[in-house]
PASEBA-1860 file (N, C-alpha, C; in nm, 3 decimals):
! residues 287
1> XXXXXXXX> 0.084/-0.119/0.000/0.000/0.000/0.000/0.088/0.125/0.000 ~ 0.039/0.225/-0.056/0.084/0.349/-0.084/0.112/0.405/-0.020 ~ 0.228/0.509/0.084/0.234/0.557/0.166/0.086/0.634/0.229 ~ 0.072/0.754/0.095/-0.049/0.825/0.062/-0.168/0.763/0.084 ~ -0.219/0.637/0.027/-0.313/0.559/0.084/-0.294/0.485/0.200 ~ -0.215/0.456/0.265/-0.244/0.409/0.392/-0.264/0.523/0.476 ~ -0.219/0.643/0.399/-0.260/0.739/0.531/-0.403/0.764/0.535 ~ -0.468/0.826/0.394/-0.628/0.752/0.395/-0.714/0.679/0.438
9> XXXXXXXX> -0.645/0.532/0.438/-0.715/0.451/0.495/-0.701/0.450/0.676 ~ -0.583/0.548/0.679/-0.632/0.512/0.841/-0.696/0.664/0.903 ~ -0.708/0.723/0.821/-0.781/0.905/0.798/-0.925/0.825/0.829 ~ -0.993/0.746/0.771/-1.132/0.687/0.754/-1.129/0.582/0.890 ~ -1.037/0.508/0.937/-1.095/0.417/1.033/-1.107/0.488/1.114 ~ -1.020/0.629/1.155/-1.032/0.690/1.268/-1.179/0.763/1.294 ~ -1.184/0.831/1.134/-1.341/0.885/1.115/-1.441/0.813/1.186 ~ -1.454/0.670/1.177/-1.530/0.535/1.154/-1.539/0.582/1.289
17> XXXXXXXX> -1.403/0.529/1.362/-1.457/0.570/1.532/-1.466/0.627/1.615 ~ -1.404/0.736/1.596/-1.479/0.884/1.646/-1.587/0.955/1.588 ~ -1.705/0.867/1.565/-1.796/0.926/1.464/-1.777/1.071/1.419 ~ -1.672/1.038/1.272/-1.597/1.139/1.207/-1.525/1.284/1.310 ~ -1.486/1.225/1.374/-1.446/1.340/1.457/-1.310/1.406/1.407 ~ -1.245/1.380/1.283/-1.144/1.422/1.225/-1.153/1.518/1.098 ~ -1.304/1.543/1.080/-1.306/1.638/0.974/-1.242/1.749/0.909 ~ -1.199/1.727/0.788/-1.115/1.873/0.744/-1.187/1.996/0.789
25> XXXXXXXX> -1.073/2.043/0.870/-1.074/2.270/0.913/-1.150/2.282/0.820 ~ -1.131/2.349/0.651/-1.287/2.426/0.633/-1.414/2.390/0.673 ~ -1.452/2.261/0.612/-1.575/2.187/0.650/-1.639/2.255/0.761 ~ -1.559/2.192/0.805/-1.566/2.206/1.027/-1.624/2.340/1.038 ~ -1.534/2.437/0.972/-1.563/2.577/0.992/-1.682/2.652/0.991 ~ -1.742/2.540/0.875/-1.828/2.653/0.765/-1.941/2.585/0.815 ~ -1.987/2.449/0.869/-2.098/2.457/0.938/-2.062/2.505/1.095 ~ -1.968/2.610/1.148/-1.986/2.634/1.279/-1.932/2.553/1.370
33> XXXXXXXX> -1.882/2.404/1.346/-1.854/2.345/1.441/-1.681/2.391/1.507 ~ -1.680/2.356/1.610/-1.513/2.375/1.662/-1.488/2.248/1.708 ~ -1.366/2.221/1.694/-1.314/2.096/1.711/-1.234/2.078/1.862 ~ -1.264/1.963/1.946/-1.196/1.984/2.039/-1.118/1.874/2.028 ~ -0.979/1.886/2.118/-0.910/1.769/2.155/-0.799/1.773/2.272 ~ -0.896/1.660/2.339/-0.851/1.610/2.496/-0.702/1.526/2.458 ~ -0.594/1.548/2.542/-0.472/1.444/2.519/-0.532/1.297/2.508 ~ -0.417/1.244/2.442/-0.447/1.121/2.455/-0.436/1.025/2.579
41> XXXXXXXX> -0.466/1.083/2.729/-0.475/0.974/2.829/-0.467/0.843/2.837 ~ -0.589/0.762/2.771/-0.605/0.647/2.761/-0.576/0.565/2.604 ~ -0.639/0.486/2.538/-0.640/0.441/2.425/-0.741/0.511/2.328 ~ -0.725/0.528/2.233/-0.815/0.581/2.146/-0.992/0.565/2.183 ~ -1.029/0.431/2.159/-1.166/0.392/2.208/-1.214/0.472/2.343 ~ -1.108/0.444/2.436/-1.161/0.454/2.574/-1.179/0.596/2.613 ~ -1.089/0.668/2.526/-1.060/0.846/2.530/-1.192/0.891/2.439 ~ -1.240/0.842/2.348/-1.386/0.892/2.258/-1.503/0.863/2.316
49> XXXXXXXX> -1.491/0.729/2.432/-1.590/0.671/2.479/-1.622/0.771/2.596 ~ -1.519/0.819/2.692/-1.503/0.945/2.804/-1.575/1.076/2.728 ~ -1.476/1.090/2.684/-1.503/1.295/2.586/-1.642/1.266/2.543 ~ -1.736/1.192/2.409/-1.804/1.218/2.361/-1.937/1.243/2.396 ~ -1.957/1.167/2.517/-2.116/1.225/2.548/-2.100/1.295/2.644 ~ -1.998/1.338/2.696/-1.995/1.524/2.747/-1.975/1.652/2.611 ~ -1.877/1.650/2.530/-1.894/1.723/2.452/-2.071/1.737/2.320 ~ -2.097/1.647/2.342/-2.218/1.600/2.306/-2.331/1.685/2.416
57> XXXXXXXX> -2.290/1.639/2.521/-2.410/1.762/2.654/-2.405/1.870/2.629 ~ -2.268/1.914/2.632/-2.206/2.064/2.574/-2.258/2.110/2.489 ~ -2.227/2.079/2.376/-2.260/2.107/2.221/-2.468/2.136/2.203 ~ -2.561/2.066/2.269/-2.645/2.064/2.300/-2.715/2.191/2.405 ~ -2.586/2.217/2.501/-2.691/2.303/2.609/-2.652/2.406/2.573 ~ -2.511/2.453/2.533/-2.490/2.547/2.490/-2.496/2.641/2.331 ~ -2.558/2.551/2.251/-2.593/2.547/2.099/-2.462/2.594/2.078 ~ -2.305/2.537/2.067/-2.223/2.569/2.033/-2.158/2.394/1.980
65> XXXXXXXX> -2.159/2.398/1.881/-2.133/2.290/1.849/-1.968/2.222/1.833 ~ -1.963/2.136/1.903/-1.796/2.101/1.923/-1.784/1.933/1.833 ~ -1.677/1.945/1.833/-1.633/1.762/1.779/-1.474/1.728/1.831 ~ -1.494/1.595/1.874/-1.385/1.509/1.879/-1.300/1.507/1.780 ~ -1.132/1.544/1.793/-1.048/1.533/1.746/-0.953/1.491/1.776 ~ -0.923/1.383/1.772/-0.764/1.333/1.882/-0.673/1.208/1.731 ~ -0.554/1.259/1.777/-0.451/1.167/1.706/-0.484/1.022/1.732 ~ -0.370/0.974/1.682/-0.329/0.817/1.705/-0.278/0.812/1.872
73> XXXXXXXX> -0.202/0.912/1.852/-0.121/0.917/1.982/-0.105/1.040/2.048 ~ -0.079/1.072/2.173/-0.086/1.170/2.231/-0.010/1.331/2.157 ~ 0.134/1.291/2.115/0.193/1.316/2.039/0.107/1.387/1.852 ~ 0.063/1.303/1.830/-0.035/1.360/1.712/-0.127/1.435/1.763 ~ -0.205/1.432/1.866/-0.338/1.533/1.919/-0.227/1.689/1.920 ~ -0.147/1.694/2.001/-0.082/1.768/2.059/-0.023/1.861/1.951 ~ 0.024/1.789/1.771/0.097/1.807/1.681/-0.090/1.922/1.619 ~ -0.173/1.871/1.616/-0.307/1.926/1.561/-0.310/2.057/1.654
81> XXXXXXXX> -0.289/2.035/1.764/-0.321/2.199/1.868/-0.223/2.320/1.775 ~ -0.105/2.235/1.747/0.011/2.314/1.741/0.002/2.416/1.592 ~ -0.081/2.293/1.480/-0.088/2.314/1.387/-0.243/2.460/1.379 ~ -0.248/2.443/1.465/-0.422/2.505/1.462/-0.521/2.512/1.395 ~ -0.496/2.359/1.421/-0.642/2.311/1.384/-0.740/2.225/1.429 ~ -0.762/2.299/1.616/-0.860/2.288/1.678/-0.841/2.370/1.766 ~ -0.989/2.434/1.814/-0.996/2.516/1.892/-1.036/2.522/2.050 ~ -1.071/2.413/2.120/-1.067/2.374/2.267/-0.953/2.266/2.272
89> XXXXXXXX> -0.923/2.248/2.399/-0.817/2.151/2.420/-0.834/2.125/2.574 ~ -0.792/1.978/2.632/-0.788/1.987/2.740/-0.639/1.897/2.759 ~ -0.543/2.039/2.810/-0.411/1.965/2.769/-0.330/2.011/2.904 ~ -0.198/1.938/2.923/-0.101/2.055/3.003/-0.004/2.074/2.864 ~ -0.042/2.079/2.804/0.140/2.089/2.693/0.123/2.212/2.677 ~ 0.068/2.336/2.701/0.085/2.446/2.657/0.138/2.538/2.736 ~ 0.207/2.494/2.825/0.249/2.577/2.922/0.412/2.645/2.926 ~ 0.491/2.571/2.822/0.627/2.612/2.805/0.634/2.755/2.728
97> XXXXXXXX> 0.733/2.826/2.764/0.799/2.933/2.734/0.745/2.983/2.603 ~ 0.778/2.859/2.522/0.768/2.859/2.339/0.619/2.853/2.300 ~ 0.520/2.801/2.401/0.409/2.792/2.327/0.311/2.899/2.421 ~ 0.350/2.990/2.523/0.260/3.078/2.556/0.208/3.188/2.519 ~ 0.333/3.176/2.399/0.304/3.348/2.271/0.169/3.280/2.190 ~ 0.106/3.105/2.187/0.044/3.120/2.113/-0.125/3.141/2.135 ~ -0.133/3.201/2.260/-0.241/3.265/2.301/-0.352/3.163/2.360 ~ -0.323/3.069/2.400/-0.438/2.966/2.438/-0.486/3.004/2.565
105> XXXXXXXX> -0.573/3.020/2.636/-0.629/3.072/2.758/-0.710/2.964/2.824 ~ -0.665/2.988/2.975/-0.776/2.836/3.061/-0.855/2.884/3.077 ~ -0.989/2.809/3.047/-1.146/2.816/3.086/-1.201/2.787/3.218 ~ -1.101/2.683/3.241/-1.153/2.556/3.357/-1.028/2.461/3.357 ~ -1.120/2.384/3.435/-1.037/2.225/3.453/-1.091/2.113/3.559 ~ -1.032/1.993/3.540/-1.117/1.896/3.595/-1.104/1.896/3.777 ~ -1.237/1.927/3.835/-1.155/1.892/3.978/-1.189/1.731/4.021 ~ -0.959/1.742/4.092/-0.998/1.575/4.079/-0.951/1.557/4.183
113> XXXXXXXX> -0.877/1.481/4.271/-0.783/1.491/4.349/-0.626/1.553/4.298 ~ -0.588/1.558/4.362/-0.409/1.638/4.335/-0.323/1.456/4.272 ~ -0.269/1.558/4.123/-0.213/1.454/4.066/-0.082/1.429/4.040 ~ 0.018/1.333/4.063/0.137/1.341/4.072/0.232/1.241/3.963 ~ 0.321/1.289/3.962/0.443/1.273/3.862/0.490/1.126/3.936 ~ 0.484/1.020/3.871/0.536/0.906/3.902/0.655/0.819/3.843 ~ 0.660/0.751/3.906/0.754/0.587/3.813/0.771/0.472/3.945 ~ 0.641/0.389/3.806/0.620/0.261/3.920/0.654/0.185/3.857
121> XXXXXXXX> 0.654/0.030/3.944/0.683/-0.080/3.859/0.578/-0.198/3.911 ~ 0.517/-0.281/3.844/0.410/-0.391/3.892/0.448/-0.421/4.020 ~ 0.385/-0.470/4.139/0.382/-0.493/4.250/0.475/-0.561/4.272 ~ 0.506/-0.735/4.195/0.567/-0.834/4.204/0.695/-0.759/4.148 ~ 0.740/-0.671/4.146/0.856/-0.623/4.024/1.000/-0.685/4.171 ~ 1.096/-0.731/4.123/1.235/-0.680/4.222/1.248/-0.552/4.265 ~ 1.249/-0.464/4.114/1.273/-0.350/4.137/1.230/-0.246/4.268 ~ 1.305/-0.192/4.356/1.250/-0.143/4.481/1.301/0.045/4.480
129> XXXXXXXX> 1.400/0.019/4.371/1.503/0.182/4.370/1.530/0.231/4.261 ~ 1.454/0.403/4.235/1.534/0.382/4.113/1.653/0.393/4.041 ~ 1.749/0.367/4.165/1.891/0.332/4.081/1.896/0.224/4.039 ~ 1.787/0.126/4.038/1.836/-0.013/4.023/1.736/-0.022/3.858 ~ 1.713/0.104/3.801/1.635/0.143/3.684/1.785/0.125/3.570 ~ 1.869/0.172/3.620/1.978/0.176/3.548/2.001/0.090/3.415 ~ 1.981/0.148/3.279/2.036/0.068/3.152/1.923/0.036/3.143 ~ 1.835/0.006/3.213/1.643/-0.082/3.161/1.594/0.018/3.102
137> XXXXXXXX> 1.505/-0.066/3.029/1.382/-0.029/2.949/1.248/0.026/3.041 ~ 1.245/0.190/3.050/1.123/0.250/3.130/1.033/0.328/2.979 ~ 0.939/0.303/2.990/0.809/0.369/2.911/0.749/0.457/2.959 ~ 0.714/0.562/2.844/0.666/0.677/2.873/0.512/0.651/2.780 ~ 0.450/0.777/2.822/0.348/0.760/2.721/0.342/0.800/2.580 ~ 0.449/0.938/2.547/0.483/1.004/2.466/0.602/1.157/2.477 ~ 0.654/1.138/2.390/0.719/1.256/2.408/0.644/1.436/2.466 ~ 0.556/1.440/2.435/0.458/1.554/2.490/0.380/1.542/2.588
145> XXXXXXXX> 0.437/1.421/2.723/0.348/1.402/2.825/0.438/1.510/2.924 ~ 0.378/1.602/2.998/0.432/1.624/3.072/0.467/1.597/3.206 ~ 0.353/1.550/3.257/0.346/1.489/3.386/0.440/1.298/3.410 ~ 0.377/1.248/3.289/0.406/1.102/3.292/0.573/1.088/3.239 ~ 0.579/1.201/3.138/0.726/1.175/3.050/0.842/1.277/3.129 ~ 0.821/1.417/3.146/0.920/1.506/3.124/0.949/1.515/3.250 ~ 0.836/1.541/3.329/0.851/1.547/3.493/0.947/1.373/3.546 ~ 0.854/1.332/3.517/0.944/1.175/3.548/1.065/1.163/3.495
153> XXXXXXXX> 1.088/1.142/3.332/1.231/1.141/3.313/1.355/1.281/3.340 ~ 1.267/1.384/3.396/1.370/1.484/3.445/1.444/1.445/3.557 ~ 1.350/1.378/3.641/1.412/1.292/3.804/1.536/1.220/3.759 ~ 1.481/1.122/3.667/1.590/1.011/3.635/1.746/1.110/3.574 ~ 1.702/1.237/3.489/1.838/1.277/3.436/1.883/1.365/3.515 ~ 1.814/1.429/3.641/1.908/1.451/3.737/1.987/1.444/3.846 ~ 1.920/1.225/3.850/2.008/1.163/3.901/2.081/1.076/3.864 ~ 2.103/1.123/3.763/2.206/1.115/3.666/2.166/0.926/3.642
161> XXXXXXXX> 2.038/0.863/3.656/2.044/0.732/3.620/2.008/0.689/3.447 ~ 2.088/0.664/3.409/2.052/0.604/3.246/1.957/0.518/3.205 ~ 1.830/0.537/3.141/1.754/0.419/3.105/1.720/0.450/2.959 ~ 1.710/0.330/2.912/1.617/0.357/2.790/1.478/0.373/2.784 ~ 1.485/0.473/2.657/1.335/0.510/2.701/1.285/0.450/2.583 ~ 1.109/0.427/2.607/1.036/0.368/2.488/0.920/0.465/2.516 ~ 0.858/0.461/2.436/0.717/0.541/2.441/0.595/0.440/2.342 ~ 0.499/0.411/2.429/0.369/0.352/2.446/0.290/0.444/2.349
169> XXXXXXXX> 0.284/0.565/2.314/0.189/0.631/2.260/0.088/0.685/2.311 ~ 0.044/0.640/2.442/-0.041/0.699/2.518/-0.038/0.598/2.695 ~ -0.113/0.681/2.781/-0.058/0.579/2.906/-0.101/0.432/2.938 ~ -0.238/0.447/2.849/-0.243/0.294/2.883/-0.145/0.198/2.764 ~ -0.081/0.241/2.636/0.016/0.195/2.559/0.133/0.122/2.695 ~ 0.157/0.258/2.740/0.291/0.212/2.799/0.275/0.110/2.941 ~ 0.155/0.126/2.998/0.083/-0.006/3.100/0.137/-0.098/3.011 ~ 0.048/-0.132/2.892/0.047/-0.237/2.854/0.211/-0.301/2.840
177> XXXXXXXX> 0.298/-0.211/2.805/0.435/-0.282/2.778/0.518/-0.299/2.884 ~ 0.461/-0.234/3.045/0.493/-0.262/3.154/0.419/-0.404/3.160 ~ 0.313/-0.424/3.180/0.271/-0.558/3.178/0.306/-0.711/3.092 ~ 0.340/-0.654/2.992/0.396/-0.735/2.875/0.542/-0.805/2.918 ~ 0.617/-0.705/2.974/0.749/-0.714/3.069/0.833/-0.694/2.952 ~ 0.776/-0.569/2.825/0.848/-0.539/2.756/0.952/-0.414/2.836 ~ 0.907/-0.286/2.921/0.933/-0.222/2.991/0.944/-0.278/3.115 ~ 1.058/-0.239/3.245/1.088/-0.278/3.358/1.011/-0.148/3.448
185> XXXXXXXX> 0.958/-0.036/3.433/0.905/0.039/3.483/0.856/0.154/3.357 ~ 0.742/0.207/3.438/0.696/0.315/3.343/0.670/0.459/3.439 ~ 0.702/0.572/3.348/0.660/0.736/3.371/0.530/0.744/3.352 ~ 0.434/0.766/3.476/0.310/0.781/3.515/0.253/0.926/3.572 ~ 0.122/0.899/3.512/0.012/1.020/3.560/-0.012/0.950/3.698 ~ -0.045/0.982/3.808/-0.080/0.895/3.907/-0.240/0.833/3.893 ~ -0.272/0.957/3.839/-0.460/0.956/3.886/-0.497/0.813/3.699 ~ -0.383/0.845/3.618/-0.394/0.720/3.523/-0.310/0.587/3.563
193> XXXXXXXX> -0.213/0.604/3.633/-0.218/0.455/3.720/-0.297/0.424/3.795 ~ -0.367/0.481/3.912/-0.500/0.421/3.980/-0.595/0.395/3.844 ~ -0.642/0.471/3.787/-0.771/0.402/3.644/-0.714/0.264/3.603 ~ -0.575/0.241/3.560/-0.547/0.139/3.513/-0.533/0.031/3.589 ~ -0.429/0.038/3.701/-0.464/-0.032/3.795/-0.576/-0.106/3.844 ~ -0.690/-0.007/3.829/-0.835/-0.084/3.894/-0.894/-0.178/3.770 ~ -0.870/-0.048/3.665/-0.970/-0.134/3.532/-0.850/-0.311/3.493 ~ -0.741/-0.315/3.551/-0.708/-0.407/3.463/-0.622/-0.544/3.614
201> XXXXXXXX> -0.684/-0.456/3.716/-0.680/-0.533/3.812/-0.505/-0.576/3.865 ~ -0.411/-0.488/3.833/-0.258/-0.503/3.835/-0.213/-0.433/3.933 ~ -0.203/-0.458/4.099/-0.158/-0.377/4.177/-0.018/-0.289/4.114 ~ 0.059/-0.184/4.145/0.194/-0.170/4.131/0.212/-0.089/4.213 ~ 0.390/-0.091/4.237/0.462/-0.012/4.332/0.541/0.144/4.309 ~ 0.537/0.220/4.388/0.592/0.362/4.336/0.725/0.399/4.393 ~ 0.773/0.373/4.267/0.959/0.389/4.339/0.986/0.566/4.374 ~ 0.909/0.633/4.280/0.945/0.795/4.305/0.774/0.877/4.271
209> XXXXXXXX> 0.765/0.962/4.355/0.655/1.055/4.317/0.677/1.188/4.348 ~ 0.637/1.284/4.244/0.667/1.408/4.281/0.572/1.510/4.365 ~ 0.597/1.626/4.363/0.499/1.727/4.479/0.340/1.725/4.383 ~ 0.250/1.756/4.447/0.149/1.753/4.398/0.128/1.867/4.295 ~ 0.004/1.811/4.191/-0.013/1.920/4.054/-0.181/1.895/4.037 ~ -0.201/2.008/3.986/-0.350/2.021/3.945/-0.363/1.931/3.756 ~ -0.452/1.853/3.813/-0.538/1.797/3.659/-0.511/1.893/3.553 ~ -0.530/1.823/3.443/-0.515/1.944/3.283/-0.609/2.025/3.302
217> XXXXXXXX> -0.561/2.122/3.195/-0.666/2.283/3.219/-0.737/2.231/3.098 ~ -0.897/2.278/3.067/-0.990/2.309/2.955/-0.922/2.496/2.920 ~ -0.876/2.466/2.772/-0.783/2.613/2.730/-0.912/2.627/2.559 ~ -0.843/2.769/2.530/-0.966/2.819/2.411/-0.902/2.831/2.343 ~ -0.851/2.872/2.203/-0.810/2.930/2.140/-0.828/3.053/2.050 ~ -0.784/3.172/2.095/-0.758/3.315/2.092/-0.859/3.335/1.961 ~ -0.890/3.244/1.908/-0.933/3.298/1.747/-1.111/3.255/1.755 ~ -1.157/3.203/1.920/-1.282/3.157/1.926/-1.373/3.274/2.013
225> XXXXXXXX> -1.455/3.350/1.961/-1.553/3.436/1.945/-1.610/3.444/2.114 ~ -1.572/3.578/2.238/-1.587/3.519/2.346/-1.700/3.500/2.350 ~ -1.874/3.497/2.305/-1.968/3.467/2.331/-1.993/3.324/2.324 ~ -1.910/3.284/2.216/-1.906/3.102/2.181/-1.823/3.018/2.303 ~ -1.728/3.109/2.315/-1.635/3.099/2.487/-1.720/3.055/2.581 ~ -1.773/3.143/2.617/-1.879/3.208/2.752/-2.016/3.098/2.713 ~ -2.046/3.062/2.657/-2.176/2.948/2.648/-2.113/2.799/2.685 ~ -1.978/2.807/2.587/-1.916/2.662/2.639/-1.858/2.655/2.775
233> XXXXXXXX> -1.840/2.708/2.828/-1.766/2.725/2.933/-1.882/2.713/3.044 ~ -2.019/2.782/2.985/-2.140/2.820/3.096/-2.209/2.616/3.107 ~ -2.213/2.582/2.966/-2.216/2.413/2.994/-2.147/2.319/3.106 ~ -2.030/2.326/3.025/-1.919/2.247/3.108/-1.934/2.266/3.254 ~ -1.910/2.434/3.310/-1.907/2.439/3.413/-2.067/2.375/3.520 ~ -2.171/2.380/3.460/-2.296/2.390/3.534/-2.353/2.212/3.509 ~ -2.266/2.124/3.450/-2.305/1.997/3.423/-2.302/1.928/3.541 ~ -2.231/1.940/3.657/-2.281/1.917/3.762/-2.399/1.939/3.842
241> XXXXXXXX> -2.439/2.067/3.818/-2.579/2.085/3.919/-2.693/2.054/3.812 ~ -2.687/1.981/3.682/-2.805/1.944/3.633/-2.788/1.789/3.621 ~ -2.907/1.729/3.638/-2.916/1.551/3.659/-2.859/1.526/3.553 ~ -2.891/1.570/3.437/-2.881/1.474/3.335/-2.706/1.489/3.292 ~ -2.662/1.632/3.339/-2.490/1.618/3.348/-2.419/1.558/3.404 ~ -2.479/1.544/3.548/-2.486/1.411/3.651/-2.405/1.298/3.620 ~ -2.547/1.254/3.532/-2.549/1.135/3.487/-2.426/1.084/3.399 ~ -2.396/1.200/3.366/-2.307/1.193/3.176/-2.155/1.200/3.301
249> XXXXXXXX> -2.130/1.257/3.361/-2.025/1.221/3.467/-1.990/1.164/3.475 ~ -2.097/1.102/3.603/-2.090/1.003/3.633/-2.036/0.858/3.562 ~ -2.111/0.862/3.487/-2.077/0.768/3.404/-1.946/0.754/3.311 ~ -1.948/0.862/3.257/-1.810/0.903/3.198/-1.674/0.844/3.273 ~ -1.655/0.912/3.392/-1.568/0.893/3.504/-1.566/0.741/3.532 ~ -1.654/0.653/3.578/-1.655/0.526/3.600/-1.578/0.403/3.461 ~ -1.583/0.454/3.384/-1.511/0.401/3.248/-1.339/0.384/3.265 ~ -1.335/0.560/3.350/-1.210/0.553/3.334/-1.134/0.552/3.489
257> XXXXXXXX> -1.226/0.515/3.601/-1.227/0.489/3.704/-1.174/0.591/3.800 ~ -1.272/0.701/3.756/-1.242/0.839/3.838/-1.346/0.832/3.963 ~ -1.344/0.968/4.064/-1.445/0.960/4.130/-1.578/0.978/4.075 ~ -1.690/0.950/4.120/-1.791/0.956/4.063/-1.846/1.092/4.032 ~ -1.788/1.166/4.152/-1.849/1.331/4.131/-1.776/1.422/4.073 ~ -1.622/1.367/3.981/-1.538/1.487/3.902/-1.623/1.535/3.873 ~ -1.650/1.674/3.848/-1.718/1.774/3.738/-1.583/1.863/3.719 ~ -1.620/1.976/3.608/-1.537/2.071/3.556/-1.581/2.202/3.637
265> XXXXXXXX> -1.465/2.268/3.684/-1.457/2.395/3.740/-1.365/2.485/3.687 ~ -1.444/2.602/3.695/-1.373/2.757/3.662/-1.248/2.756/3.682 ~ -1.164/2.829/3.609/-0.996/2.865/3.607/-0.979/2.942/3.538 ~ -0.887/3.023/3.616/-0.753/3.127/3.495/-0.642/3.095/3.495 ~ -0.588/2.963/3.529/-0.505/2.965/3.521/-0.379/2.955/3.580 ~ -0.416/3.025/3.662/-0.301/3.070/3.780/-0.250/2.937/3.885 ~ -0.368/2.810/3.853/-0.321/2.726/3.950/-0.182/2.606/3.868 ~ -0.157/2.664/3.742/-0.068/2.595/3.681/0.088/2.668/3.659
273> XXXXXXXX> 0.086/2.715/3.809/0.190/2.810/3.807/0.296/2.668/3.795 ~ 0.294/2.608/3.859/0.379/2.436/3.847/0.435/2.403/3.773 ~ 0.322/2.399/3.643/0.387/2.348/3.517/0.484/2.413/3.479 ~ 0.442/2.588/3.461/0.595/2.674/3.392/0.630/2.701/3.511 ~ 0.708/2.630/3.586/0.841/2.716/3.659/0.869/2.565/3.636 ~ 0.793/2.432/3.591/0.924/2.330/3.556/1.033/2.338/3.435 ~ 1.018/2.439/3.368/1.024/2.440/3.235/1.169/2.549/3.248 ~ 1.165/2.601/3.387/1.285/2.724/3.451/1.408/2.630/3.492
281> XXXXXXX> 1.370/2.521/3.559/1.521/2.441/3.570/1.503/2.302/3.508 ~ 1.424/2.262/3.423/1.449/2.135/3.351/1.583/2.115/3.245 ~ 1.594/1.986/3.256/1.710/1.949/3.138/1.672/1.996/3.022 ~ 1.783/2.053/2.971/1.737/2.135/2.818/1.662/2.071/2.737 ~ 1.715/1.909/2.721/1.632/1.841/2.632/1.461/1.846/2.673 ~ 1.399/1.837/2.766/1.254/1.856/2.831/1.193/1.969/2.762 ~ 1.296/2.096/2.774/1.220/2.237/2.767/1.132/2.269/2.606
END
């Protein structure tokens, strides 16, 4: 197959299962819709199965119509923000030096518990230290994770321990190649090692965790009309105090084995002071 056509053909399966949630920018444009895209957290399925019948509530209460847009991999969603060509996001990657000239603003964000920068290894692992990580194979989820990849492998390079790195593509990718016993440990979201953990029934152990951080921000992009802002934002935020947002929560969250009552709350921002001052003494390669 054709380079060109295989990219096609996998342009259409993705369509297929994000009920078309990859539509070409004009299209998109010209009936009004805006495109959103959540990182890639989980696996493709499980990340469309979460997002879509909230952006779906959204799109509905607020007559502002949104769509699912997410890569293969976390890495590709992240490459579409960059490219601009989507206009909500619920990301931390936008917080470095280089990408704050490009005007993205927080709406909100998920309240969840306080989430932390990890590297665990399955329960049964030897492994107890991570000097004893040394020369092994640790998995990340992607090069644009910040919490699971940059924060974690910054620990390891400034204690000066050597590992190879692999990247999973997204966090449950890199579970899986911890489980596989292709990886000897993996760079974790915490609040996505407990989901995985529960959904796949694999206790594991935490050799390092960092200071606590707030969940990803819901951000806009500078070029979205603030009345279209201000309706989406008036959804999201109020889907808690109506049943039927409740419900869509609720449920949502249980998939991916959150608390039952996450809802989305108001932000400017300011509580991700965290992210950029990591970005002030990280290893150059991170920044």
């Amino acid at each position: 197959m054709k380079q060109s056509d295989r990219r096609n053909f996998l342009q259409t399966v993705l369509c297929a299962l994000l009920g078309s949630a990859t539509l070409p920018s004009a299209w998109a444009q010209n009936i009004g819709t805006y495109r959103f895209s959540p990182v890639n957290q989980y696996g493709i399925e499980l990340t469309a199965s979460y997002w879509n019948p909230i952006i779906d509530y959204v799109s509905a209460k607020s007559g502002v119509k949104l769509q699912l847009k997410i890569g293969r991999t976390s890495a590709d969603t992240t490459a579409y923000v960059l490219a601009n060509e989507v206009e909500f996001v619920f990301s931390n990657h936008l917080f470095s030096p280089d990408r704050d000239h490009l005007g993205w603003k927080v709406i909100g964000r998920r309240q969840t518990p306080p989430i932390f920068s990890q590297i665990v290894v399955l329960a049964d692992s030897p492994l107890q230290r991570l000097e004893q990580l040394t020369d092994l194979s640790v998995g990340f989820p992607g090069p644009e994770a910040l919490v699971a990849y940059k924060f974690a492998y910054a620990q390891l390079l400034n204690r000066k321990i050597p590992v190879q790195v692999v990247f999973g593509g997204n966090m449950d990718g890199a579970f899986a190649q911890l489980a596989s016993g292709k990886v000897k440990a993996v760079g974790a979201n915490s609040q996505l090692t407990d989901g995985w953990s529960k959904r796949e029934n694999k206790p594991v152990r935490v050799l390092w965790q960092s200071e606590p951080l707030h969940d990803l921000a819901l951000m806009v992009s500078k070029k979205v009309p603030e009345n279209d802002v201000q309706a989406v934002s008036k959804a999201l935020l109020e889907m808690a105090s109506d049943p039927q947002g409740q419900r869509i929560l609720a449920k949502s969250s249980e998939l991916v084995k959150l608390p039952a009552a996450t809802a989305f709350v108001a932000s400017n921002g300011s509580e991700y002071s965290a992210y950029r001052n990591f970005y002030k003494n990280a290893p150059t390669a991170l920044r």
